[in-house]
PALUMDREN-997176 format. One record per residue (C-alpha): residue number from 0; residue in three letters; x, y, z. Coordinates in Angstrom, 2 decimals. Last residue first. Layout:
! PALUMDREN-997176
<pt i="NUM" aa="ALA" u="X" v="Y" w="Z"/>
...
! end
This chain:
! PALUMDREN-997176
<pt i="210" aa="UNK" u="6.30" v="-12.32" w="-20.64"/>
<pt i="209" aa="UNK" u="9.23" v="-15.14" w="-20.84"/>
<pt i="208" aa="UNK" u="10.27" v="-14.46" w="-16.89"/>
<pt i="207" aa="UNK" u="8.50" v="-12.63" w="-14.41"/>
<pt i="206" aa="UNK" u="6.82" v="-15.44" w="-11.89"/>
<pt i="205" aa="UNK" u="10.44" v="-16.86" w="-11.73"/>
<pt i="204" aa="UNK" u="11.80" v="-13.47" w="-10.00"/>
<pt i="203" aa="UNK" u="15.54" v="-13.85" w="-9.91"/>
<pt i="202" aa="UNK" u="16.96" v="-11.30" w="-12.42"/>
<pt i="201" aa="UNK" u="14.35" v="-8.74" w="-12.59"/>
<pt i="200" aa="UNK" u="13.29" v="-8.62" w="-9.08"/>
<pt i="199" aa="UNK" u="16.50" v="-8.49" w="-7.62"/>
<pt i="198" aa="UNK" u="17.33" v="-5.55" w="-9.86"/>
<pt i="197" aa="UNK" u="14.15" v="-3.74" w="-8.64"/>
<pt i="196" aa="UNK" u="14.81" v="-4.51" w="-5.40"/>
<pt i="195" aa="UNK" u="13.68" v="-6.23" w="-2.59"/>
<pt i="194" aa="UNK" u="11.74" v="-5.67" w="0.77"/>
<pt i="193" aa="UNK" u="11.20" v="-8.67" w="2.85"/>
<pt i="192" aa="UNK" u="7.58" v="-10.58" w="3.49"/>
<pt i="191" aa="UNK" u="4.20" v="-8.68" w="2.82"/>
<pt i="190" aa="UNK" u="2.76" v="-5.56" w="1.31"/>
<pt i="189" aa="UNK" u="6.14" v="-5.09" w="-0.32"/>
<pt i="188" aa="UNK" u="8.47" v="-1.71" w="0.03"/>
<pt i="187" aa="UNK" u="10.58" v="-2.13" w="-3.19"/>
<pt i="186" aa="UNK" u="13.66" v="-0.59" w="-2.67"/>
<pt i="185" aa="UNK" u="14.92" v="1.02" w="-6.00"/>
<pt i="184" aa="UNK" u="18.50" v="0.31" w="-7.14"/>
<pt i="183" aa="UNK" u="16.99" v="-1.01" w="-11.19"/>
<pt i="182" aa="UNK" u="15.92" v="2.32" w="-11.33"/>
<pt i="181" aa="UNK" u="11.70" v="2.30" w="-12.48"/>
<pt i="180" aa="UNK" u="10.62" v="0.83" w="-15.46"/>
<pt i="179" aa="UNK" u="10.37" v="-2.44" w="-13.54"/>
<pt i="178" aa="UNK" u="7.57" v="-0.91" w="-11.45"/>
<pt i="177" aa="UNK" u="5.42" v="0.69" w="-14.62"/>
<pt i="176" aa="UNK" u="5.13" v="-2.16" w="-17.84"/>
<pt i="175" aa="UNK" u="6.85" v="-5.15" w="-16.29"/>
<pt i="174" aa="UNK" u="4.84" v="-4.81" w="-13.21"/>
<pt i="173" aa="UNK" u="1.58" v="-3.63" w="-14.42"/>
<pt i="172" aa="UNK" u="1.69" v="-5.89" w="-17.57"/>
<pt i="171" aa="UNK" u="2.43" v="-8.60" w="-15.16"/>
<pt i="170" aa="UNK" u="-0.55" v="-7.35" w="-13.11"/>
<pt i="169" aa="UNK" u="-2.80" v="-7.57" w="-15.84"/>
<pt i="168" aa="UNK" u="-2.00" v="-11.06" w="-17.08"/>
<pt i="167" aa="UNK" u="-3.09" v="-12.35" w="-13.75"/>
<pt i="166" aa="UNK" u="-6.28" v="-10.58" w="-13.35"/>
<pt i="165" aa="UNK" u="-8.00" v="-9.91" w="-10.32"/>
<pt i="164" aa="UNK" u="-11.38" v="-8.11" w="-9.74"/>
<pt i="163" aa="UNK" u="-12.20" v="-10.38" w="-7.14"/>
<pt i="162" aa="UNK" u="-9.55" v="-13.06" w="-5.65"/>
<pt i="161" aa="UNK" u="-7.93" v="-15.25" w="-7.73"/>
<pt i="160" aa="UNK" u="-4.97" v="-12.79" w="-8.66"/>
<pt i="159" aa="UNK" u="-2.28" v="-13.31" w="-6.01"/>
<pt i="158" aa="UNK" u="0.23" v="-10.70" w="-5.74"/>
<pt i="157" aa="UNK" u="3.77" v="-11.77" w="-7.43"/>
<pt i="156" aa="UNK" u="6.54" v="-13.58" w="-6.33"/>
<pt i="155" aa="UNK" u="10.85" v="-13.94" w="-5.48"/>
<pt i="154" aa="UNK" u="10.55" v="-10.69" w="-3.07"/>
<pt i="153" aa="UNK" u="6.79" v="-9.43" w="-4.11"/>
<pt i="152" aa="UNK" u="5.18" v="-7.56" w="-6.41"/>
<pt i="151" aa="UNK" u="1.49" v="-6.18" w="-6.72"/>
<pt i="150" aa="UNK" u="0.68" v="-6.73" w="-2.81"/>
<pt i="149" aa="UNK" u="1.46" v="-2.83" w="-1.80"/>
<pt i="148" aa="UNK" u="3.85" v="-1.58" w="-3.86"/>
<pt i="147" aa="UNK" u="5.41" v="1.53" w="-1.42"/>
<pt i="146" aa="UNK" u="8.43" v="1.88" w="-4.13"/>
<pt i="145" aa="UNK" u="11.23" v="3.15" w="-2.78"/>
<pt i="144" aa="UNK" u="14.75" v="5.45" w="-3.87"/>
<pt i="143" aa="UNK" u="14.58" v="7.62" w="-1.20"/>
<pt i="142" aa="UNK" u="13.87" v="11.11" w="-2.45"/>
<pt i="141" aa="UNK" u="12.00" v="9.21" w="-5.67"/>
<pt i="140" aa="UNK" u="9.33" v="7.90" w="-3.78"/>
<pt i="139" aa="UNK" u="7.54" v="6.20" w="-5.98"/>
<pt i="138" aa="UNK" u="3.67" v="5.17" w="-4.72"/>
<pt i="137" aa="UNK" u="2.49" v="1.69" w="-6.04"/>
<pt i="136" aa="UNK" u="-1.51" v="1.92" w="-6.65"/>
<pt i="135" aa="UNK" u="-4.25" v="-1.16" w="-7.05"/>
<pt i="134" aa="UNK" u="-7.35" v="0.24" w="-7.82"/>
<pt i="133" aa="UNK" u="-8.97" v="-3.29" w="-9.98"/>
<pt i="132" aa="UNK" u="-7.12" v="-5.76" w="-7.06"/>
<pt i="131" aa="UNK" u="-3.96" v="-8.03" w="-7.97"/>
<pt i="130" aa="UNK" u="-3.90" v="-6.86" w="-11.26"/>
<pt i="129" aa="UNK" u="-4.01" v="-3.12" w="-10.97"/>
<pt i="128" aa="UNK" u="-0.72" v="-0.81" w="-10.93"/>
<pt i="127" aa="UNK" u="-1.56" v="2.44" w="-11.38"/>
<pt i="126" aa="UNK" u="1.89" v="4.37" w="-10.53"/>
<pt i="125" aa="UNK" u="1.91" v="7.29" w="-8.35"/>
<pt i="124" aa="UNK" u="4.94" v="9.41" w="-8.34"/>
<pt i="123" aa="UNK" u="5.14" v="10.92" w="-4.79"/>
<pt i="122" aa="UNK" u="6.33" v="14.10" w="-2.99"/>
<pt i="121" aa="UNK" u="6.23" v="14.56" w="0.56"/>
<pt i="120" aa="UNK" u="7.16" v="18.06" w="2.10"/>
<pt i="119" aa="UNK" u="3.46" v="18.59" w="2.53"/>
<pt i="118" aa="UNK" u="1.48" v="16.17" w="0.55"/>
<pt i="117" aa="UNK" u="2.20" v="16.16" w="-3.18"/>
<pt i="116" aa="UNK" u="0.90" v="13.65" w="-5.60"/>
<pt i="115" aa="UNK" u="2.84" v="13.63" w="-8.82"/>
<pt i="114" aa="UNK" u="0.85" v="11.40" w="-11.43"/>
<pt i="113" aa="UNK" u="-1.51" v="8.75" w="-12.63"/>
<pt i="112" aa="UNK" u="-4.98" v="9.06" w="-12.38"/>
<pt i="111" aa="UNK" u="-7.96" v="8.95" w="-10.57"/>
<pt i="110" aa="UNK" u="-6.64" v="8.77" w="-6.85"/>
<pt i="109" aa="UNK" u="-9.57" v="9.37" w="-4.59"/>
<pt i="108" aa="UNK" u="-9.59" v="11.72" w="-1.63"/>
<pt i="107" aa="UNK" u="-11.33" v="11.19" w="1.38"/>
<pt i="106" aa="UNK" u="-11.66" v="7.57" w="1.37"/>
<pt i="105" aa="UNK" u="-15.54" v="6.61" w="2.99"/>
<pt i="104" aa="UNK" u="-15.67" v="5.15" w="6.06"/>
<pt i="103" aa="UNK" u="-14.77" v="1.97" w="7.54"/>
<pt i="102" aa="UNK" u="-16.68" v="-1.72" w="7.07"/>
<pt i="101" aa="UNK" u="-14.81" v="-4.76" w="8.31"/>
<pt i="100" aa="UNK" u="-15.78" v="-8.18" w="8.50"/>
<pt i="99" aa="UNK" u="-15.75" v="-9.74" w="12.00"/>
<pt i="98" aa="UNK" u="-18.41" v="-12.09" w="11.13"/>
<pt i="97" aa="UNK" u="-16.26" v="-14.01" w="8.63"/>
<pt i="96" aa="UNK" u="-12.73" v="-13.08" w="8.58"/>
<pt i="95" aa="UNK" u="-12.37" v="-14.49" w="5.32"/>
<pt i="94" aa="UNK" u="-15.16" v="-14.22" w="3.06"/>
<pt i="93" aa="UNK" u="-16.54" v="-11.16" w="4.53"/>
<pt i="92" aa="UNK" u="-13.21" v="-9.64" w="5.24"/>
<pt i="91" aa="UNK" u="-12.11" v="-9.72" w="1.44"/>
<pt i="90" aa="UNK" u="-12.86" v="-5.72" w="0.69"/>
<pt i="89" aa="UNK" u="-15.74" v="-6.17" w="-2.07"/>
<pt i="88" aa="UNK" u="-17.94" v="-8.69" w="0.44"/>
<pt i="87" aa="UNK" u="-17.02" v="-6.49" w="3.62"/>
<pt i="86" aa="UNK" u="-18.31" v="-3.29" w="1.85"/>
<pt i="85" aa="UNK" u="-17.29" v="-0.70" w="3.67"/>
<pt i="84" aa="UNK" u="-13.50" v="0.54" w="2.25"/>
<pt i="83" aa="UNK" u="-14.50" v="-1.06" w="-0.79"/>
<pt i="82" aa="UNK" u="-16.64" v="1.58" w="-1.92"/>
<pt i="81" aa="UNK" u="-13.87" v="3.58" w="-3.61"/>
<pt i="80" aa="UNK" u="-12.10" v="0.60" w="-5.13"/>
<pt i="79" aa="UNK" u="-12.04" v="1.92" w="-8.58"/>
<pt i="78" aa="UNK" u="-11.60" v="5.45" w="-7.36"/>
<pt i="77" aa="UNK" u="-8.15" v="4.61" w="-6.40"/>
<pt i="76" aa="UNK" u="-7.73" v="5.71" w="-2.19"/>
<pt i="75" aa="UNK" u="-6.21" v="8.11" w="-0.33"/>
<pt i="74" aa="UNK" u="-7.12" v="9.05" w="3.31"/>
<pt i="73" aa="UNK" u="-7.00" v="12.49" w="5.02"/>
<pt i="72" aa="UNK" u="-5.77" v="13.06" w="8.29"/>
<pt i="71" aa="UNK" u="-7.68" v="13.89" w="11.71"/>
<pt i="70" aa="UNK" u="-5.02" v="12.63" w="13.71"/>
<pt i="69" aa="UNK" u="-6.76" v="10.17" w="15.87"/>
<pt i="68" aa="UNK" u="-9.87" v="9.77" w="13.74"/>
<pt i="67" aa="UNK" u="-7.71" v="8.70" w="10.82"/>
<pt i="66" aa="UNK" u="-5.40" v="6.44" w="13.03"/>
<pt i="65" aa="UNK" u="-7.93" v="4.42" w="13.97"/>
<pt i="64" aa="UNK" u="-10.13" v="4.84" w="10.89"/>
<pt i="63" aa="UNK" u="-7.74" v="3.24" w="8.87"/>
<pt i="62" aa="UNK" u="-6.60" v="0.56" w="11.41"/>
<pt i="61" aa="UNK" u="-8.11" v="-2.18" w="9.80"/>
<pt i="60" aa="UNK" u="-7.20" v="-1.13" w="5.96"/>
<pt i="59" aa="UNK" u="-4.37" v="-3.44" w="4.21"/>
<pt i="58" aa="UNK" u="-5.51" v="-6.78" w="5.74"/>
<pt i="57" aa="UNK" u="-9.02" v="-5.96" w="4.79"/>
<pt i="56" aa="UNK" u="-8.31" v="-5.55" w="0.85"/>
<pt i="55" aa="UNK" u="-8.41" v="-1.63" w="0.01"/>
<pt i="54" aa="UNK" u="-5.50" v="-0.65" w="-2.65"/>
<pt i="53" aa="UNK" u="-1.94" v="1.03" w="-2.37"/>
<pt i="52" aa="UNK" u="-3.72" v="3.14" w="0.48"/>
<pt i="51" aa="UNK" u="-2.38" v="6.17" w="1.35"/>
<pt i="50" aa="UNK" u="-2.88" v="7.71" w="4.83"/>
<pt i="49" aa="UNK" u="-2.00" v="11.40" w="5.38"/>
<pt i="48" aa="UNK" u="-0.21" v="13.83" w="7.37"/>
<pt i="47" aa="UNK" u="0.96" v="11.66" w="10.54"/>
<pt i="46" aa="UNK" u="2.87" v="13.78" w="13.37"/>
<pt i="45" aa="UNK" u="5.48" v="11.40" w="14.42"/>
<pt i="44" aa="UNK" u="7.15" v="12.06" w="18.33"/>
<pt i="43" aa="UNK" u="8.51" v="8.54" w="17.54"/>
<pt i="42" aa="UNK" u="6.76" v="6.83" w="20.71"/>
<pt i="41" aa="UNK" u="3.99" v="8.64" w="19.16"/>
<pt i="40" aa="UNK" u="3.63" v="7.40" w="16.42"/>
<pt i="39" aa="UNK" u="4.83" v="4.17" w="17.55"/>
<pt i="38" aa="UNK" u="1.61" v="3.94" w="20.13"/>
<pt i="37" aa="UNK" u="-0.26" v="4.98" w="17.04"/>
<pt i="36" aa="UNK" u="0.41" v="1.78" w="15.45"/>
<pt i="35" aa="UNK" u="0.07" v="-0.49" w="18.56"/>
<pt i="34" aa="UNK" u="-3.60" v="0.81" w="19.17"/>
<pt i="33" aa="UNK" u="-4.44" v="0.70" w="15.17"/>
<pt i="32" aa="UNK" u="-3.87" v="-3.14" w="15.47"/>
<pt i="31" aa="UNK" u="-4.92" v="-3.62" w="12.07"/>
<pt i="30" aa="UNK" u="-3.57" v="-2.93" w="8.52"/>
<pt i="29" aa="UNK" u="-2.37" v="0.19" w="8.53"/>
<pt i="28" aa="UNK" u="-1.53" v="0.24" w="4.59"/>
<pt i="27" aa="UNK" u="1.08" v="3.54" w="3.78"/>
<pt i="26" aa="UNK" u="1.62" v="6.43" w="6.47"/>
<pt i="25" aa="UNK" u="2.76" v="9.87" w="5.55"/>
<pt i="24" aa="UNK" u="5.00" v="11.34" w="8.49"/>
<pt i="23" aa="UNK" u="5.70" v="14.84" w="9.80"/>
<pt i="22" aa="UNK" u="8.80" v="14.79" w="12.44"/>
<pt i="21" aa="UNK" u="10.46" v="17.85" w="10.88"/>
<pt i="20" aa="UNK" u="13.69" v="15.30" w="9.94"/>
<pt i="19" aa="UNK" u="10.86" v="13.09" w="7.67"/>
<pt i="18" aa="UNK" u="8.96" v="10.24" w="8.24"/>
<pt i="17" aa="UNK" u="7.66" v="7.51" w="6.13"/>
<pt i="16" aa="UNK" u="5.79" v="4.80" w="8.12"/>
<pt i="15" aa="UNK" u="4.98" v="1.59" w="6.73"/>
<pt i="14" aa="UNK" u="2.43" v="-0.99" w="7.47"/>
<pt i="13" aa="UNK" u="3.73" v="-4.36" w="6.60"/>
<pt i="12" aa="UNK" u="0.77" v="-6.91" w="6.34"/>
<pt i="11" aa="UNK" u="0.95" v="-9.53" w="9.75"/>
<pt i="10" aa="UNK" u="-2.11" v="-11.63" w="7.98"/>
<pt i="9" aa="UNK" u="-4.23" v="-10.61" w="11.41"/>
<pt i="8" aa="UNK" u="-3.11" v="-6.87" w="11.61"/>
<pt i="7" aa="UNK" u="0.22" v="-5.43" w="11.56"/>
<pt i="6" aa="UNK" u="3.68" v="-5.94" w="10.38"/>
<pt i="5" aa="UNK" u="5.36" v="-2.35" w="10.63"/>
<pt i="4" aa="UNK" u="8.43" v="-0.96" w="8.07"/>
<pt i="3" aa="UNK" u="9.50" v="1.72" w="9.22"/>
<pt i="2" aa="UNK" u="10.69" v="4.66" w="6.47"/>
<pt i="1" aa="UNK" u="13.36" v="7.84" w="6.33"/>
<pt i="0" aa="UNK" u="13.67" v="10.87" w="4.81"/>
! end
């Protein structure tokens, strides 16, 4: 198994693109530029089997329907932010991308609990970590030791909780409570910036100390 990680989309959000030696491929955030994304794809000879969303703010959904309608794949989503996906004011595009908010369709498949999710070869340990957003997911991937975290935790930081349905406390009791539970050699796949680790996380972050 291997991953890619893929800045896309106006705020430059890593995509990622988990592939295995078959070629099939499960594909975490596409956040824009759904043109360049699927250019990889198939650059990479990549046959996508899902989308899964760690949660549904703009910069982590504006090539959904891209790549969806290309491949005719399914799309994962939390049921708490199962309208999100087209309502501009819920998603963050209304208030900052102004009047080119985005709306999408509908996830096909929601997330309502924690658990092994299982998509072809791929198998994942999904982790509800809300905080930064109400549905907010990290998927383990135990086969190669990452964490696809979205914008919960960061290298040296956290996800930002002013925005909607955030709540500070929450997503330290997400991160201390699920992702730091997890090896301390895990990759953490962020939503933005550098991957980390687990370790690295636990001995340097300053936004995790004295909880």
């Amino acid at each position: 198994m291997n991953w890619e990680q893929i800045p896309l989309g106006p705020l430059q959000t890593n995509a990622y693109v988990l592939s295995n030696n078959e070629g099939e491929a499960i594909i975490f955030d596409p956040g824009g530029e759904g043109e360049k994304l699927i250019t990889y794809l198939k650059e990479k000879k990549l046959r996508p089997l899902a989308i899964l969303l760690t949660h549904a703010h703009f910069d982590h959904i504006g090539a959904v329907d891209d790549v969806r309608n290309e491949y005719v794949i399914d799309v994962y989503l939390h049921e708490n932010e199962k309208d999100w996906l087209r309502d501009g004011s819920k998603n963050g595009s209304a208030l900052f991308l102004g009047n080119q908010e985005i709306s999408i369709g509908e996830p096909d498949q929601l997330i309502t609990e924690e658990g092994k999710l299982t998509i072809g070869s791929f198998t994942f340990s999904t982790y509800e970590t809300p905080g930064h957003s109400p549905g907010s997911v990290s998927f383990y991937h135990a086969e190669s030791n990452t964490v696809f975290s979205g914008d919960a935790l960061f290298s040296g930081s956290i996800g930002r909780t002013d925005l909607p349905g955030g709540d500070h406390q929450l997503l330290l009791t997400s991160i201390h409570r699920k992702l730091l539970e997890l090896p301390e050699e895990t990759t953490v796949a962020c939503g933005h910036g550098p991957t980390t680790t687990i370790a690295q996380e636990m001995d340097a972050n300053p936004f995790l100390s004295g909880f």
